[in-house]
Backbone as CSV, one residue per row, in Angstrom:
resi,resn,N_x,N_y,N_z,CA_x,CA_y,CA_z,C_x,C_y,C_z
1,UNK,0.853,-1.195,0.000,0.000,0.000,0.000,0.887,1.242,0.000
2,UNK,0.778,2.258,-0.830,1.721,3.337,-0.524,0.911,4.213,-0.212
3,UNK,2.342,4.737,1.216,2.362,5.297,2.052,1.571,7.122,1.437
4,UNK,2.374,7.301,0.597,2.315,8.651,-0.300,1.718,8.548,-1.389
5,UNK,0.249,9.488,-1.378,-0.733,9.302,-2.610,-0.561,10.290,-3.601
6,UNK,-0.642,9.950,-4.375,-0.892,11.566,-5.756,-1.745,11.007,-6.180
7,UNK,-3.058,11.256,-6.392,-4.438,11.242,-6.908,-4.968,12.562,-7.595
8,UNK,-5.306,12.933,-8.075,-5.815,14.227,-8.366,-7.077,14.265,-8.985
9,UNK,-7.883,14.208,-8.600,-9.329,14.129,-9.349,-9.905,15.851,-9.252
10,UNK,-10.722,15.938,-10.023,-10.965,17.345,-10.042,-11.835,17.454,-8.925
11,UNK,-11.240,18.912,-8.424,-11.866,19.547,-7.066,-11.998,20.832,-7.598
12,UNK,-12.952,21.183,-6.910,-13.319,23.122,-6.998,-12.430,23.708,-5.589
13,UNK,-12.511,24.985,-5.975,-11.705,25.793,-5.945,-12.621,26.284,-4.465
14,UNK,-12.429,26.077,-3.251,-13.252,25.766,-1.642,-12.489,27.667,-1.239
15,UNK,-12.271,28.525,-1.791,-11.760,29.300,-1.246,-12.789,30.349,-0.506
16,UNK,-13.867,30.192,-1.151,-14.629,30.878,-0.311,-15.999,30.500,0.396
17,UNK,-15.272,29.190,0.913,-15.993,28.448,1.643,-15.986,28.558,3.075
18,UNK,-15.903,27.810,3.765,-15.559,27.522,5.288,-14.330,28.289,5.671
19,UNK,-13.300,27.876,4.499,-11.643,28.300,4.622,-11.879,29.644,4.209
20,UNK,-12.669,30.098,3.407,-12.417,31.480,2.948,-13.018,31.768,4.153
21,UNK,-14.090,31.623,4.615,-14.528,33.003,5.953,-13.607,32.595,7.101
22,UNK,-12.531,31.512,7.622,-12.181,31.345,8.623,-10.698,32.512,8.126
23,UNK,-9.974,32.511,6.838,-9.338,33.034,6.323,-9.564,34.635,6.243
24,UNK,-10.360,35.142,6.355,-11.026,36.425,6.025,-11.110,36.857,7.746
25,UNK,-11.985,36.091,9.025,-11.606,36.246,10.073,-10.283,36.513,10.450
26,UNK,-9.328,35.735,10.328,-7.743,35.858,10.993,-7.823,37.210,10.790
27,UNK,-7.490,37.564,9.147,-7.336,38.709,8.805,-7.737,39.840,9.573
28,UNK,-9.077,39.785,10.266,-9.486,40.498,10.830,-9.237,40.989,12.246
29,UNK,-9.331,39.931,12.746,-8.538,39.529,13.761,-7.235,40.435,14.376
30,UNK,-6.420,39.636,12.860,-5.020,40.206,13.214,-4.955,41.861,13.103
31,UNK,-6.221,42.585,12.579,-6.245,44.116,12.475,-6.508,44.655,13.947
32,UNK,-7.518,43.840,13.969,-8.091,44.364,15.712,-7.270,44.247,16.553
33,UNK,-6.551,43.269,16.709,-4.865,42.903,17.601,-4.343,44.351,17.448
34,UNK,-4.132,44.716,16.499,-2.808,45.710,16.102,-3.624,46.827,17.403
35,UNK,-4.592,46.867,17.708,-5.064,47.976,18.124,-4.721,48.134,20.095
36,UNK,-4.695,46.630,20.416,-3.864,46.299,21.188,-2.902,46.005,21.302
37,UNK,-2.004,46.595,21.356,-0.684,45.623,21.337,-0.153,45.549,22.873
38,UNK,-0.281,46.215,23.607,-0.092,45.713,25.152,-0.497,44.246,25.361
39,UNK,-1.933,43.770,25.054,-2.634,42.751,24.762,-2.135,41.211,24.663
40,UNK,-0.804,41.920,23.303,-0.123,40.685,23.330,1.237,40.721,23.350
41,UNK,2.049,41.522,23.831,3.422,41.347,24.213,3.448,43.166,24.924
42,UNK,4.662,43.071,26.031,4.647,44.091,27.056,6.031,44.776,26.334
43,UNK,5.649,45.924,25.856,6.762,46.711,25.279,7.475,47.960,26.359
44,UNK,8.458,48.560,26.852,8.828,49.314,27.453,8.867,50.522,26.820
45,UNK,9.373,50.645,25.020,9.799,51.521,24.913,8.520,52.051,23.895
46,UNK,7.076,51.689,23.801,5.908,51.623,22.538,5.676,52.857,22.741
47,UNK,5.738,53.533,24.002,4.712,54.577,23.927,4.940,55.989,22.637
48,UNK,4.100,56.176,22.443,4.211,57.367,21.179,5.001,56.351,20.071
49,UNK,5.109,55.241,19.587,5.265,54.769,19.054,3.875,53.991,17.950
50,UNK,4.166,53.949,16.730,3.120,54.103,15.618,2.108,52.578,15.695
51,UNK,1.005,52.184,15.642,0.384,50.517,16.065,0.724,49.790,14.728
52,UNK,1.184,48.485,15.601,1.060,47.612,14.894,0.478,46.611,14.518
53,UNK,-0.850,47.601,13.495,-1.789,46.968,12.748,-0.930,46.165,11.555
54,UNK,-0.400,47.019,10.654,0.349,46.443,9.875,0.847,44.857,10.444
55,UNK,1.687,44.738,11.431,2.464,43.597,11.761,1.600,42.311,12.077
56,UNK,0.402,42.645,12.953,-0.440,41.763,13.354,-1.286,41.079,12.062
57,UNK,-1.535,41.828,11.299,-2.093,41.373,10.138,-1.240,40.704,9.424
58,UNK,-0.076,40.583,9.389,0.854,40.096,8.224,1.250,38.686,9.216
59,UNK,1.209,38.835,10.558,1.084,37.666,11.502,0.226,36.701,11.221
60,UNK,-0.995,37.195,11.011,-2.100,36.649,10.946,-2.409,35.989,9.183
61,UNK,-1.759,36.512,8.578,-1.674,35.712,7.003,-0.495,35.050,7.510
62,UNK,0.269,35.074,8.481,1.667,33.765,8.189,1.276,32.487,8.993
63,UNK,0.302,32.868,9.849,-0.544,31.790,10.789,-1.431,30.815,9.902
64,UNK,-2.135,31.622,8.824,-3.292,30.981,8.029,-2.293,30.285,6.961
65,UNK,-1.120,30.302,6.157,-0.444,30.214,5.206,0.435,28.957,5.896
66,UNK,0.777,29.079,6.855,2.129,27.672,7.437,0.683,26.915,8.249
67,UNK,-0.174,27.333,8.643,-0.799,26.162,9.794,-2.486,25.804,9.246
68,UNK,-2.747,26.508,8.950,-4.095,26.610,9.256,-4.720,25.891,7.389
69,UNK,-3.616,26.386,6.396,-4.166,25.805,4.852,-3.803,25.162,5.043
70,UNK,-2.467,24.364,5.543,-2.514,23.035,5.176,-3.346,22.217,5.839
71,UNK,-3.915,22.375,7.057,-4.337,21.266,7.666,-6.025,21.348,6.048
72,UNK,-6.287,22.644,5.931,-7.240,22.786,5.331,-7.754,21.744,3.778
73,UNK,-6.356,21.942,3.261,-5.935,20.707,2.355,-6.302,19.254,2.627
74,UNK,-5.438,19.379,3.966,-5.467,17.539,4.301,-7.309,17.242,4.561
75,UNK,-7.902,17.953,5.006,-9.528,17.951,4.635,-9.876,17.624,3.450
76,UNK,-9.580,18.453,2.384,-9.931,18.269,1.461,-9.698,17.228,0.358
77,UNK,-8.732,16.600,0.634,-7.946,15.100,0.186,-8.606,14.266,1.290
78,UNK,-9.255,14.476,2.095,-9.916,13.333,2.655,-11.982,13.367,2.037
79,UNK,-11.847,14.883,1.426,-13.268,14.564,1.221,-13.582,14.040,-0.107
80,UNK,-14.903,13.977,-1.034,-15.102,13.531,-2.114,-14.497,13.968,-3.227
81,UNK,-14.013,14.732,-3.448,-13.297,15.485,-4.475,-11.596,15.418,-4.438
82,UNK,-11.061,14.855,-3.419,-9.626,14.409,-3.405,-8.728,15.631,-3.474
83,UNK,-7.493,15.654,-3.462,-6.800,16.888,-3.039,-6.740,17.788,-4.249
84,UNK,-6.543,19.229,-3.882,-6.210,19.972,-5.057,-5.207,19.804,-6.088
85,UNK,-5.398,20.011,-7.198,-4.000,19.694,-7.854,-3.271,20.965,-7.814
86,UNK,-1.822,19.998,-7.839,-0.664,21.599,-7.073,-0.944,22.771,-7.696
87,UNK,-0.778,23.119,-9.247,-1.279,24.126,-9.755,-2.704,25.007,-9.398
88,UNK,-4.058,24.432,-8.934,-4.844,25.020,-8.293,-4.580,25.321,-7.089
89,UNK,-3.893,24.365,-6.333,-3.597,24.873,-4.600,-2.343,26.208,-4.841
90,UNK,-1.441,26.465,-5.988,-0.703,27.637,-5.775,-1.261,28.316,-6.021
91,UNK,-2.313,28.135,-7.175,-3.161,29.523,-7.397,-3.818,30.066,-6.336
92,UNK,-4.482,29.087,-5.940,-5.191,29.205,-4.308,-4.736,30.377,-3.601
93,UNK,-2.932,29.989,-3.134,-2.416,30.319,-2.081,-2.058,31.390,-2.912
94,UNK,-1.726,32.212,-3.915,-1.503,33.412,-4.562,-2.465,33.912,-4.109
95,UNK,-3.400,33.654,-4.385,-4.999,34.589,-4.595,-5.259,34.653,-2.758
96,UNK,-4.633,34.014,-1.769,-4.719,34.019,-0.548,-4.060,35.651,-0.360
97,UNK,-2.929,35.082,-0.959,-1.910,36.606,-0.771,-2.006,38.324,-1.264
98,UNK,-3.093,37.711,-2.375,-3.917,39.544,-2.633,-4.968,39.980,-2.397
99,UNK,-5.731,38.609,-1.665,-6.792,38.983,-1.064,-6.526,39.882,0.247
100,UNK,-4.946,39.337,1.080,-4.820,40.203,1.665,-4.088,41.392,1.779
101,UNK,-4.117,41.675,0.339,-3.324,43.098,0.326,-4.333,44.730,0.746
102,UNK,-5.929,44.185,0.642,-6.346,45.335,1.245,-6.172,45.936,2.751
103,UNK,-6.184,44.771,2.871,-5.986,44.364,5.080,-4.600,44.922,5.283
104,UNK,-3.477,44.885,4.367,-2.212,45.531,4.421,-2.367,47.357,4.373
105,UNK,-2.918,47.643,3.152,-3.405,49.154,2.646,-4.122,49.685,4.456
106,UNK,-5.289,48.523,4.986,-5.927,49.631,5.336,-5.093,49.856,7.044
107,UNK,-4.179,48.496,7.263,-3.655,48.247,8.330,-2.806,49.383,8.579
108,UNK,-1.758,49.740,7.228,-0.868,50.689,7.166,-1.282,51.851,7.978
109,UNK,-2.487,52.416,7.438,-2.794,53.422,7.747,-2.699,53.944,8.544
110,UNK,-3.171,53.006,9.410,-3.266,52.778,10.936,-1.875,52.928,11.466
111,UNK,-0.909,52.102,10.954,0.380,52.222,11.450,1.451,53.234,10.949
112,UNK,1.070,54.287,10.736,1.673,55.274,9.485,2.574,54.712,8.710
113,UNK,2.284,53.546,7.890,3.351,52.670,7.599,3.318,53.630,6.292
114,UNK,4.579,53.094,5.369,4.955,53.743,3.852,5.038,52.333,3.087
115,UNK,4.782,53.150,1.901,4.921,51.580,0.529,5.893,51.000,0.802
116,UNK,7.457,51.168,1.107,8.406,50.616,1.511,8.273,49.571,2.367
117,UNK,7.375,50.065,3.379,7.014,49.249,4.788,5.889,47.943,3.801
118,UNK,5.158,48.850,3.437,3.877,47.681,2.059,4.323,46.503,1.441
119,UNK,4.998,46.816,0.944,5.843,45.913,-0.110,6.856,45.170,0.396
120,UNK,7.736,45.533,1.192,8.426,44.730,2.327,7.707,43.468,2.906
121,UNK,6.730,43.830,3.632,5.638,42.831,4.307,5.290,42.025,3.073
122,UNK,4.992,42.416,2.303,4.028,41.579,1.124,5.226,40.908,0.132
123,UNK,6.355,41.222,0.476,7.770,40.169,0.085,8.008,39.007,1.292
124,UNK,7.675,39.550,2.069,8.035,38.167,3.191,7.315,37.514,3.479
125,UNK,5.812,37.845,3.148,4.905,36.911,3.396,4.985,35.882,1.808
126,UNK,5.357,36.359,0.758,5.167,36.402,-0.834,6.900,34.727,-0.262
127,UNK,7.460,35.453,0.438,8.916,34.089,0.574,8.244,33.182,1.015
128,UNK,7.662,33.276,2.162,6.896,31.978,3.161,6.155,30.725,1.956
129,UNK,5.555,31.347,0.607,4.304,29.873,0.093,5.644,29.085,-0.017
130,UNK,6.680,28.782,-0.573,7.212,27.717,-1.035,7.158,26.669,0.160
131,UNK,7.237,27.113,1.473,7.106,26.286,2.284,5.569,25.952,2.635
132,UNK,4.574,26.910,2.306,3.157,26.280,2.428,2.913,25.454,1.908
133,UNK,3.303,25.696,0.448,3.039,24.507,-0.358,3.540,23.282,-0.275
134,UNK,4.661,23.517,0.405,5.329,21.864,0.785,4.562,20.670,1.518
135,UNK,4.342,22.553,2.691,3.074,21.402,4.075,2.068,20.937,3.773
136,UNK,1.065,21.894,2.353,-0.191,21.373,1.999,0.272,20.329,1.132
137,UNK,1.230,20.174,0.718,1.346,18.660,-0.651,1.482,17.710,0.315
138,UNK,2.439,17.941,1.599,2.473,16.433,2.370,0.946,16.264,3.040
139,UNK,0.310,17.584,3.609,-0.545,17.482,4.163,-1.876,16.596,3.712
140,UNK,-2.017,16.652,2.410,-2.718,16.382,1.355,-2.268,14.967,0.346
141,UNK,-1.279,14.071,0.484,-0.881,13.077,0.201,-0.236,11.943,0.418
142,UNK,0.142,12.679,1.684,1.397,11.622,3.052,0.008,11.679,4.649
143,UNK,-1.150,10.662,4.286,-1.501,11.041,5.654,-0.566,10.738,6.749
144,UNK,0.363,9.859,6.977,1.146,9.357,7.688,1.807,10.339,8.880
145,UNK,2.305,10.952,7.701,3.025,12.399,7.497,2.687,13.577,8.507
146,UNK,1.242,13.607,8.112,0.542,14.787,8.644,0.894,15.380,10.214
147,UNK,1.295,14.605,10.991,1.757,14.910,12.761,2.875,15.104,12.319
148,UNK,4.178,15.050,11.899,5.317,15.142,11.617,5.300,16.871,11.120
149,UNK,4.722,17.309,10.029,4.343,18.143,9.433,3.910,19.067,10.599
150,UNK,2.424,18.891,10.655,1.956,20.254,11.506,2.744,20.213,12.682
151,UNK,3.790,19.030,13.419,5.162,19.561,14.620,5.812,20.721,13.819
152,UNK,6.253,20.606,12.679,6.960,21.483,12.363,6.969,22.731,11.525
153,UNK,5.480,22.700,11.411,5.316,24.004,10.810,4.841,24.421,12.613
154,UNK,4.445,24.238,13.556,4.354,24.974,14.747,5.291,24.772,15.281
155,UNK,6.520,24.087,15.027,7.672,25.192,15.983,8.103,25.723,15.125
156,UNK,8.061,25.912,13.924,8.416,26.968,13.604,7.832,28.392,13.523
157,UNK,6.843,28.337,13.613,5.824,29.592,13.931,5.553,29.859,15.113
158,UNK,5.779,28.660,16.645,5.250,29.099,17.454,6.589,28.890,18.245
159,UNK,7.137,28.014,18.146,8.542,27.326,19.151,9.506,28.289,18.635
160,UNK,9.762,28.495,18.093,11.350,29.073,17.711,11.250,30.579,18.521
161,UNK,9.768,31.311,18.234,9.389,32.858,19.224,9.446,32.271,20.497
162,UNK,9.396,31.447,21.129,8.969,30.854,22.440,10.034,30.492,22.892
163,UNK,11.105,29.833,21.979,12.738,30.045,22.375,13.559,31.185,22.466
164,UNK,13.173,31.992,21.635,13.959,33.016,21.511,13.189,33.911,23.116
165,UNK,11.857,33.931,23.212,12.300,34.565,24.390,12.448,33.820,25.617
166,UNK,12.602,32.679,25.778,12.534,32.375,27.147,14.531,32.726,27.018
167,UNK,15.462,32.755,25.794,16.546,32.956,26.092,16.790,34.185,26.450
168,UNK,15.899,35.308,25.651,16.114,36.586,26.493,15.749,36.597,27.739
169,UNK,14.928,36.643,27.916,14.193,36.931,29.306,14.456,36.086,30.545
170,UNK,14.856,34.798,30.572,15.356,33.991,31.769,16.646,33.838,31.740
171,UNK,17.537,34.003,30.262,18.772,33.182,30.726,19.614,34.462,29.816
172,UNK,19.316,35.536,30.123,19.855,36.824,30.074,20.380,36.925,28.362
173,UNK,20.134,36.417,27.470,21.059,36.140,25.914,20.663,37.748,25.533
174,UNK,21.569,38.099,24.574,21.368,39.130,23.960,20.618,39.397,22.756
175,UNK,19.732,40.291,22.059,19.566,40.649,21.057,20.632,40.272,20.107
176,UNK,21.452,40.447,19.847,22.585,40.158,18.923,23.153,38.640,18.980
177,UNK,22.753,37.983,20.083,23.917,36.925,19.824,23.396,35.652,19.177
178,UNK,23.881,34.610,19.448,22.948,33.166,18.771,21.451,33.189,19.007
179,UNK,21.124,33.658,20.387,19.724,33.759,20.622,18.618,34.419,19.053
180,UNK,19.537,35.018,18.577,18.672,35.996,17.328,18.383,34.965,15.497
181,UNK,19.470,33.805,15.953,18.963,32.992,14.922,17.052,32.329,14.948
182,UNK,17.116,32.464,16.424,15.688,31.965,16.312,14.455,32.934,16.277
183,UNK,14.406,34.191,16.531,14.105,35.615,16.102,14.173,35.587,14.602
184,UNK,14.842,35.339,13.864,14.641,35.565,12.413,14.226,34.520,11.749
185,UNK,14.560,33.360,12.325,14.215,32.092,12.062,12.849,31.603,11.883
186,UNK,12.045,32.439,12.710,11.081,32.056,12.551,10.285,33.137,11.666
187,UNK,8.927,32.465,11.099,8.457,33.226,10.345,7.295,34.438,10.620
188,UNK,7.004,34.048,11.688,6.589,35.112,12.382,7.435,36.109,13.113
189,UNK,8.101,36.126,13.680,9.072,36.940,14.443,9.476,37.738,13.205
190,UNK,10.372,36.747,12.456,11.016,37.324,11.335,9.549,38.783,10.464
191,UNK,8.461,38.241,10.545,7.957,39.110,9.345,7.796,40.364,10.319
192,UNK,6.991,40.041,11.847,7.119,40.848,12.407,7.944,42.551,12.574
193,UNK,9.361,41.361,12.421,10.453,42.554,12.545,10.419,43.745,11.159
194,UNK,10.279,42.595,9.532,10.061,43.211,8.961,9.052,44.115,8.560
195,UNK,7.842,44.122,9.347,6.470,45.031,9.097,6.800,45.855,9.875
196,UNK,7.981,46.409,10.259,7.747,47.820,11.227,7.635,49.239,10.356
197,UNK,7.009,49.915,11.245,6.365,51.158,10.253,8.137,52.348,10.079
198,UNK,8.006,52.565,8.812,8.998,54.208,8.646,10.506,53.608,8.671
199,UNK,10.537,51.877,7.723,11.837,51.735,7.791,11.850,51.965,6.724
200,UNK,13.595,52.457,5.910,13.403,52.954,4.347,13.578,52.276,3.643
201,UNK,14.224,50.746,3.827,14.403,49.938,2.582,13.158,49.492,2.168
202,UNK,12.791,48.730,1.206,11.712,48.366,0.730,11.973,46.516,0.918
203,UNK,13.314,46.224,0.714,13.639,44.185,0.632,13.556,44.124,1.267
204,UNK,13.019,42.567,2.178,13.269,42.312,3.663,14.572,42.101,3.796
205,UNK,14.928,42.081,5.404,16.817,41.616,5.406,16.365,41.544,7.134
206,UNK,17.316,40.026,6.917,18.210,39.826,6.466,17.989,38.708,5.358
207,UNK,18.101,38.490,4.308,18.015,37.623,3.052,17.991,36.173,3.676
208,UNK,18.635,36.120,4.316,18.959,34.427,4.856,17.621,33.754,5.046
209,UNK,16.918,33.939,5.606,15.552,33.330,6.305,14.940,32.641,5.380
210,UNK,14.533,34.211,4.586,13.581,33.586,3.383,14.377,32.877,2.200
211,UNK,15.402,32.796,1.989,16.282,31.646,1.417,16.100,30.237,1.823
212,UNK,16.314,30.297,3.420,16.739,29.120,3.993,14.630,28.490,3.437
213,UNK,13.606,29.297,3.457,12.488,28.999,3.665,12.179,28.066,2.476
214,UNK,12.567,28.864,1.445,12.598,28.519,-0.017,13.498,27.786,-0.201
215,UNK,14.590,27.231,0.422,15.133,25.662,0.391,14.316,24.481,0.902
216,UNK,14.294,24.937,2.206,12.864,23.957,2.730,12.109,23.562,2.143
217,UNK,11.353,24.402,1.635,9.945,23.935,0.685,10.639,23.720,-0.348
218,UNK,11.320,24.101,-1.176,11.540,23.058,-2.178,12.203,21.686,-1.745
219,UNK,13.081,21.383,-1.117,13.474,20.201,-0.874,12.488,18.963,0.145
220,UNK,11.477,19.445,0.797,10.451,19.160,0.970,8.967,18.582,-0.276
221,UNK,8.897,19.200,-1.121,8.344,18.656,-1.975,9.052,17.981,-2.864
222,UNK,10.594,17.809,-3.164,11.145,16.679,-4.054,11.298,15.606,-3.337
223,UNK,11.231,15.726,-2.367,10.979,14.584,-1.231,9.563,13.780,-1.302
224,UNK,8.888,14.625,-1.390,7.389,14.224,-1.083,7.027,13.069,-2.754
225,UNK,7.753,14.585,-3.537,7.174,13.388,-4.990,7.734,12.227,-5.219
226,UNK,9.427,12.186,-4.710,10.525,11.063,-4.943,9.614,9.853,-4.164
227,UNK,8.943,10.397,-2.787,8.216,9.262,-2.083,7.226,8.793,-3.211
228,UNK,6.297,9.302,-3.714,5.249,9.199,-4.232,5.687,8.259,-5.464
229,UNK,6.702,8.898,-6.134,7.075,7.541,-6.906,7.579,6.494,-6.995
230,UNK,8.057,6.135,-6.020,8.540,5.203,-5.765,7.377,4.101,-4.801
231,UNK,6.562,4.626,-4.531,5.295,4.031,-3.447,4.134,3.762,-4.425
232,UNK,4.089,4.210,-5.361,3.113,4.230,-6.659,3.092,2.542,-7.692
233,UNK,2.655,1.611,-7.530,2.372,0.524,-8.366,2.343,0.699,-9.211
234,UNK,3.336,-0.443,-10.012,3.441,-0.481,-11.434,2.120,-1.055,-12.210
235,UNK,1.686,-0.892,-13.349,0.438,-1.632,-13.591,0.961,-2.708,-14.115
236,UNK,0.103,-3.817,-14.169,-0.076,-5.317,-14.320,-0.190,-5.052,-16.013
């Protein structure tokens, strides 16, 4: 029996289904956050400092994009219509990414952010699909897989911020030192840093992250297919 399926039967396009309004919530979500930010982390130095609507929202598409589509996928390869085929699931996850470019426009506003700050965010979230797509192809063809997978798309979204501060904050590490690989490392932290309002470059940086991201996911899905063919029966 192999382990790793590629089936592809035609499926419609569920985006503005269940997933689209749970997708459209985050979004929302992550705007209303910005309005608190005491709420969710204790800043010393925020005050008279600009909200971060911008950041929370771009949080909140990296939450729905690494955790929340793929499991959405692996649904959908379990229901009657079988998994998306990759070309519809990237389109998918494109059309994920300009749906939330208004939530960026109106977040900015809020955060006196600049196009620099715009386009920045919407590059680092734009690095992150290669690795979505990795999680939704295993998610969606390796059930086996699937616990292996969502471990590691949540430490990386949730563990690596959760390391990085218990090293600041209990065991004294610095901003600068090894402690900061896991600060950029992750993809939240990392976009975080990059959605801050009134910085002047427009690229994210440091380059490394979203490199290392876009190795991942690709070497993750030549993995996934190398399984698939090799697990795939020859016909009689």
């Amino acid at each position: 029996m192999p382990v790793c399926t590629r089936s592809y039967p035609p499926a419609k396009n569920c985006l503005w289904r269940g997933a689209g309004i749970l997708y459209i919530a985050m979004l929302l979500a992550g705007l209303v956050a910005g309005f608190w930010p005491d709420a969710l982390y204790v800043s010393h130095g925020r005050r008279g400092a600009p909200l971060p609507t911008l950041q929370t929202v771009a949080i909140a598409q990296c939450l729905y994009l690494l955790v929340v589509w793929p499991i959405v996928q692996a649904f959908r390869s379990d229901g009657p219509h079988g998994p998306m085929r990759p070309v519809a699931a990237i389109r998918e996850s494109v059309l994920l990414l300009v749906v939330g470019v208004p939530f960026y426009v109106v977040a900015g506003q809020f955060a006196d952010a600049s196009g620099n700050d715009l386009a920045r965010t919407v590059m680092a979230v734009a690095g992150l699909l290669p690795l979505a797509w990795a999680a939704a192809l295993w998610m969606a063809t390796c059930r086996p897989g699937r616990p292996a997978v969502l471990l590691t798309m949540l430490a990386l979204t949730l563990g690596a911020p959760a390391t990085y501060y218990i090293l600041r904050e209990f065991l004294g590490a610095t901003a600068s030192g090894p402690a900061r690989i896991f600060l950029q490392g992750s993809p939240i932290t990392f976009t975080w840093e990059v959605a801050r309002s009134q910085v002047p470059r427009w690229v994210p940086m440091p380059a490394w992250p979203v490199l290392a991201w876009l190795a991942i996911g690709a070497a993750a899905a030549l993995i996934n297919v190398a399984a698939s063919v090799r697990t795939v029966p020859k016909d009689l």
